[in-house]
C-alpha positions as CSV (number, residue, x, y, z in Angstrom):
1,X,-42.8,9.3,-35.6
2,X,-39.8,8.6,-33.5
3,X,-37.2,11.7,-33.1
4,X,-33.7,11.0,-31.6
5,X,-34.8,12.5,-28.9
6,X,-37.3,9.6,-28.2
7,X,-35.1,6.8,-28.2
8,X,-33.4,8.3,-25.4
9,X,-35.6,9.5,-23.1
10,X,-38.0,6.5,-23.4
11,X,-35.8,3.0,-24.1
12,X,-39.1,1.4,-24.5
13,X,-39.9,2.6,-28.0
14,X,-37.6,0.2,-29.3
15,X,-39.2,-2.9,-27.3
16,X,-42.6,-1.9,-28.6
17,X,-41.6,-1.6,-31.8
18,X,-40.3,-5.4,-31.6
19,X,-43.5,-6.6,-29.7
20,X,-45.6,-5.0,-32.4
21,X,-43.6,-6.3,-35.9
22,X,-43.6,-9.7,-33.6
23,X,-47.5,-9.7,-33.8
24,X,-47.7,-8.8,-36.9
25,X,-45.9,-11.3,-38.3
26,X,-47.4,-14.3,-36.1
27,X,-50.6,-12.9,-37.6
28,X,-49.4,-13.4,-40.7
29,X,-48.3,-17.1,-39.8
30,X,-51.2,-17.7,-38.5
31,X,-52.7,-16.0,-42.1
32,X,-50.5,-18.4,-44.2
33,X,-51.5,-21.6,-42.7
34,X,-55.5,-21.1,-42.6
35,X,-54.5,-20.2,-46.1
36,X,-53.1,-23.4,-47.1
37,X,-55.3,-25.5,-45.0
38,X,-58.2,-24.1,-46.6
39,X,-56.6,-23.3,-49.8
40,X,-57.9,-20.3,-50.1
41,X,-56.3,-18.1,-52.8
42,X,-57.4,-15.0,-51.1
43,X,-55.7,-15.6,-47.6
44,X,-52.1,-16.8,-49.9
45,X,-52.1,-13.8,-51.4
46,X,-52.6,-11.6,-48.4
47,X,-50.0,-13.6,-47.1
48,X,-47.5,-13.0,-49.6
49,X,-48.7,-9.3,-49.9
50,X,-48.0,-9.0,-45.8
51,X,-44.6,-11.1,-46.6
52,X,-43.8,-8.6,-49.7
53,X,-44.3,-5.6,-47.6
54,X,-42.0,-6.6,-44.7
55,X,-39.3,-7.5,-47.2
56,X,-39.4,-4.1,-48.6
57,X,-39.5,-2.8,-45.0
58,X,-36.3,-4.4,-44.3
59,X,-34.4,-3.7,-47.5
60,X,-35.1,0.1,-46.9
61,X,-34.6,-0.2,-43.1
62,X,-30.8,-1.8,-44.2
63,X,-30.4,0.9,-46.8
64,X,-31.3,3.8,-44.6
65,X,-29.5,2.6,-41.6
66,X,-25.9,2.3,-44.0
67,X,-26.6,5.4,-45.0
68,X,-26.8,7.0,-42.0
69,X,-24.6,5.0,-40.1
70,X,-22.4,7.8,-38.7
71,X,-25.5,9.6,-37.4
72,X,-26.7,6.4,-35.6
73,X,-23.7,5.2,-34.1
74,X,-22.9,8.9,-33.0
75,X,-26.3,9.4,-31.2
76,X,-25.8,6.0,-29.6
77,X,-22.7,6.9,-27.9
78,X,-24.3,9.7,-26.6
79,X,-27.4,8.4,-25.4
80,X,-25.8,5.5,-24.1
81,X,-21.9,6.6,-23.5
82,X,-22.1,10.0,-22.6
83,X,-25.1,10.6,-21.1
84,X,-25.2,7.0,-19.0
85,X,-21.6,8.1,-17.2
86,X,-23.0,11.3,-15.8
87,X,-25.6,9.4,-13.9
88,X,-23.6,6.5,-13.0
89,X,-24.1,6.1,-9.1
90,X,-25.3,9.6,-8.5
91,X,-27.9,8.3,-5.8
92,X,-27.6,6.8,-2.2
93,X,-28.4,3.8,-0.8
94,X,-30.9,4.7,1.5
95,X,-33.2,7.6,0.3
């Protein structure tokens, strides 16, 4: 579970994220065409289950993130406004 505390100490969660739903859905490439070269109606349907699934991912992601779009454009300016300015050039050169 990712706080919004997370995203800001750790930029990385986002990047993993993307790595991971990346991998998933090769894998699911990769499940759709053994599918159809084999026509196997077992690996379609896993396919389209796996395809059905990320659809309804997104739609709720979309929903969730107009619905809280205030929140998420507030915390962003302060993870990323705020927060970046106070530690802009605080260290030397030479340390």
């Amino acid at each position: 579970i990712i706080t919004s505390g997370d995203a800001g100490a750790n930029p990385l969660v986002a990047v993993n994220m993307l790595i991971a739903v990346g991998a998933i859905i090769m894998v699911l490439g990769f499940l759709g065409c053994c599918g159809a070269v084999k026509e196997s109606r077992c690996m379609l349907l896993l396919f389209f289950i796996g395809l059905l699934l990320i659809l309804l991912l997104q739609v709720a992601a979309g929903i969730l993130g107009a619905t809280f779009k205030s929140e998420v454009c507030s915390q962003l300016m302060f993870d990323n406004g705020w927060k970046g300015l106070k530690h802009w050039n605080s260290t030397l050169w030479h340390e």
